[in-house]
C-alpha positions in Angstrom: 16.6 137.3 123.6 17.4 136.3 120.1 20.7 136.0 119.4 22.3 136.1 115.5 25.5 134.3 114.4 26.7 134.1 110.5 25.6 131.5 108.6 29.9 130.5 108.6 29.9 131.0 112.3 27.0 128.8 112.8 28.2 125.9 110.8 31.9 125.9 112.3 30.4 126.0 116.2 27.8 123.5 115.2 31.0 121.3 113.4 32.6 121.3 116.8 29.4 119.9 118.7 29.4 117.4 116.1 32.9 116.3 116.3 32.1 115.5 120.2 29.0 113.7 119.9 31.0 111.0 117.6 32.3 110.2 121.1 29.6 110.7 123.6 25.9 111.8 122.3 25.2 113.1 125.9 27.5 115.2 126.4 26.8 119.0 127.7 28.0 122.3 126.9 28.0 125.5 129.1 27.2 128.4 126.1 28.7 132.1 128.1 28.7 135.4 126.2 30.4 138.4 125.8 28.3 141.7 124.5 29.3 140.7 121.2 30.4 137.0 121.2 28.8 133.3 121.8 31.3 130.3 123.5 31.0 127.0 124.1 32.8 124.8 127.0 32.9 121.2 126.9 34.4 118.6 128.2 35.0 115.7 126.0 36.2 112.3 126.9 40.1 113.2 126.8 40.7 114.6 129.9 40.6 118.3 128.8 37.7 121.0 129.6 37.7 122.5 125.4 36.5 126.3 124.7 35.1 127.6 121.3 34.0 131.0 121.0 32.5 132.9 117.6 30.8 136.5 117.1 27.6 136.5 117.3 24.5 140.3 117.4 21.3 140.8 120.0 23.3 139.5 123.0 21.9 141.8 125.1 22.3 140.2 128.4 24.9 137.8 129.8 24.4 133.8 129.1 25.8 131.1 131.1 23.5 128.4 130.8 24.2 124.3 130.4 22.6 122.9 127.6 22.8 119.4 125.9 25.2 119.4 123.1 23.0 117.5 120.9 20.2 120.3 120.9 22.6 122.9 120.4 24.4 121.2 117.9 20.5 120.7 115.8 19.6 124.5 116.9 22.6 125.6 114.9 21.9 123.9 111.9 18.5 124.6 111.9 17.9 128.0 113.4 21.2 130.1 113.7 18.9 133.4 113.9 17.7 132.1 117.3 19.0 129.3 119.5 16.2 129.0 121.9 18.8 128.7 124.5 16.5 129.2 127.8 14.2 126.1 126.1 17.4 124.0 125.8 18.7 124.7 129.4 15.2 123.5 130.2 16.3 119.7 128.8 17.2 116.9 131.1 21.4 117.5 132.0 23.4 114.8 132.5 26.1 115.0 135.3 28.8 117.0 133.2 32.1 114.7 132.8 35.5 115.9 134.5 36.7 118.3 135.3 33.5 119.9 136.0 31.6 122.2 134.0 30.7 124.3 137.0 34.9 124.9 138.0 36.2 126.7 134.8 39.4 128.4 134.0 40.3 132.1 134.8 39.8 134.6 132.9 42.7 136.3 133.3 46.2 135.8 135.3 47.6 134.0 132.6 51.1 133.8 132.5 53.5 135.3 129.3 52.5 132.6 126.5 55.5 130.0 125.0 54.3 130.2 121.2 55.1 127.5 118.7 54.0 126.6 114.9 51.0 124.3 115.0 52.5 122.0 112.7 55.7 121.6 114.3 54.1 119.6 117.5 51.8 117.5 115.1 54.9 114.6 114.7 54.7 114.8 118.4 51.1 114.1 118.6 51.0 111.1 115.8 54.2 109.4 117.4 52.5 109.1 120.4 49.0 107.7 118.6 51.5 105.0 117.0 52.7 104.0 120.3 49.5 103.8 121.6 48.0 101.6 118.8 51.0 99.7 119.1 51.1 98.8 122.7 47.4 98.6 122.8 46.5 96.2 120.0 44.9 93.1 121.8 44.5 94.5 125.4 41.7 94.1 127.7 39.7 97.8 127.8 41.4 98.4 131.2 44.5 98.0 129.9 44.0 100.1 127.3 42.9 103.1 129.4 45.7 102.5 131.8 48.3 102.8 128.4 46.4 105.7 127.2 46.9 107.5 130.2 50.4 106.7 130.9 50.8 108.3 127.6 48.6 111.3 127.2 49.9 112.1 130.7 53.4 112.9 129.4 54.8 116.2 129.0 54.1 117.7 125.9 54.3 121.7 125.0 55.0 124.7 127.4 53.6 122.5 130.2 51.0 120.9 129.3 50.7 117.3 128.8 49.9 115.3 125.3 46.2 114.8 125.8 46.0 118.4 125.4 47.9 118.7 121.9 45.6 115.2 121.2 42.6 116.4 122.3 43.8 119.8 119.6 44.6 117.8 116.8 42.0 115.4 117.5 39.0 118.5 117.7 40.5 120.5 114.6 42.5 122.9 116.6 46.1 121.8 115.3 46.8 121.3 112.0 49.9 120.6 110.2 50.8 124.0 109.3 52.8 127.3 109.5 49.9 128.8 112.0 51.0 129.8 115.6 49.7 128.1 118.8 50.7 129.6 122.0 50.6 127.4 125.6 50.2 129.9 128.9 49.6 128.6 132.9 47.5 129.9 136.0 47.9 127.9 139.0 47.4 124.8 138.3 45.8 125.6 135.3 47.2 124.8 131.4 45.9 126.7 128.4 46.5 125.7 124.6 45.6 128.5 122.5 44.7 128.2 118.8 43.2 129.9 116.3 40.2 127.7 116.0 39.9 127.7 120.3 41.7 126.4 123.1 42.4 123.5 125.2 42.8 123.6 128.9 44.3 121.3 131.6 44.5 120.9 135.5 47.5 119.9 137.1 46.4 118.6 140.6 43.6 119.1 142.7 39.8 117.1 142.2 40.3 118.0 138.5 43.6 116.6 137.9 42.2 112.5 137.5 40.2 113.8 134.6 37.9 111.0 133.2 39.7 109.7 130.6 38.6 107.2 127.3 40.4 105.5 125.0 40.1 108.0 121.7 42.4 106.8 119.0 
């Protein structure tokens, strides 16, 4: 199967690899498909599971395979026209970090969405890096993870808590503007929606203790 994305499409999926790898260069990424679309799930090292999807031509059978986030990333640079995506699920996967790869959101059974304007929650978002550089500064690496998470854990937007709107703003996903974001729930689950993808939480359950690092 050879699937096709848009030279624009390419670059911004491959952009979102990249901004990952800064943090962890073996990190995976599940790639599913709609008839006429290509996504991406990740799962960075902010306590979030992350979703980008673009168009994409020739999908001609369903994909769901794992694939090292590295290759992909190089396979969309250098061959958009066809990822090779059965040779890079063949590559050596590292266990996926929390929550799992394998336990994704629902596709549906979301509740009516709160919307907002992106740039309104930004403040939000850069008070709470302030006050984590802040108390921070000097600690011990434990310390600084247990800080971190006493503060991305708060409450944030339409339930979901401040490492999501960090992990946005942090991936591209909220910029300081007029555009709307919209935050919906099912279960236990927390979506952030965007126009450049979403973010998703767990609330309890084996997902909930999500690995977290310290990403200023």
């Amino acid at each position: 199967m050879t699937i096709w994305l848009a030279d624009a499409d390419a670059r911004a999926l491959e952009a979102f690899c990249r901004r990952q790898l800064r943090w962890d260069a073996t990190l995976p990424g599940r790639v599913v498909s709609t008839p006429n679309a290509l996504g991406v799930f990740t799962a960075p090292p902010l306590g979030v599971l992350v979703f980008v999807a673009v168009p994409a031509d020739g999908v001609d059978r369903p994909v769901d395979v794992t694939v090292m986030l590295a290759g992909l990333a190089d396979a969309l640079r250098d061959h958009p026209e066809d990822l090779g995506l059965d040779r890079l699920a063949k590559a050596t996967i590292p266990p996926a970090p929390a929550p799992s790869l394998n336990h994704l959101p629902p596709a549906d059974g979301w509740q009516l969405p709160i919307t907002a304007v992106a740039g309104d929650l930004v403040p939000l978002v850069q008070a709470a890096t302030r006050e984590f550089s802040g108390r921070a500064a000097g600690s011990a690496p434990r310390e600084q993870q247990e800080v971190a998470e006493e503060i991305w854990s708060r409450p944030g937007f339409g339930g979901l808590p401040i490492r999501a709107l960090h992990a946005a703003r942090q991936l591209g996903m909220l910029p300081a503007d007029s555009s709307r974001i919209a935050a919906a729930t099912s279960g236990q689950w927390r979506r952030l929606s965007t126009s450049r993808g979403q973010v998703f939480s767990y609330s309890s359950g084996p997902a909930a203790r999500l690995a977290l690092q310290v990403v200023r």
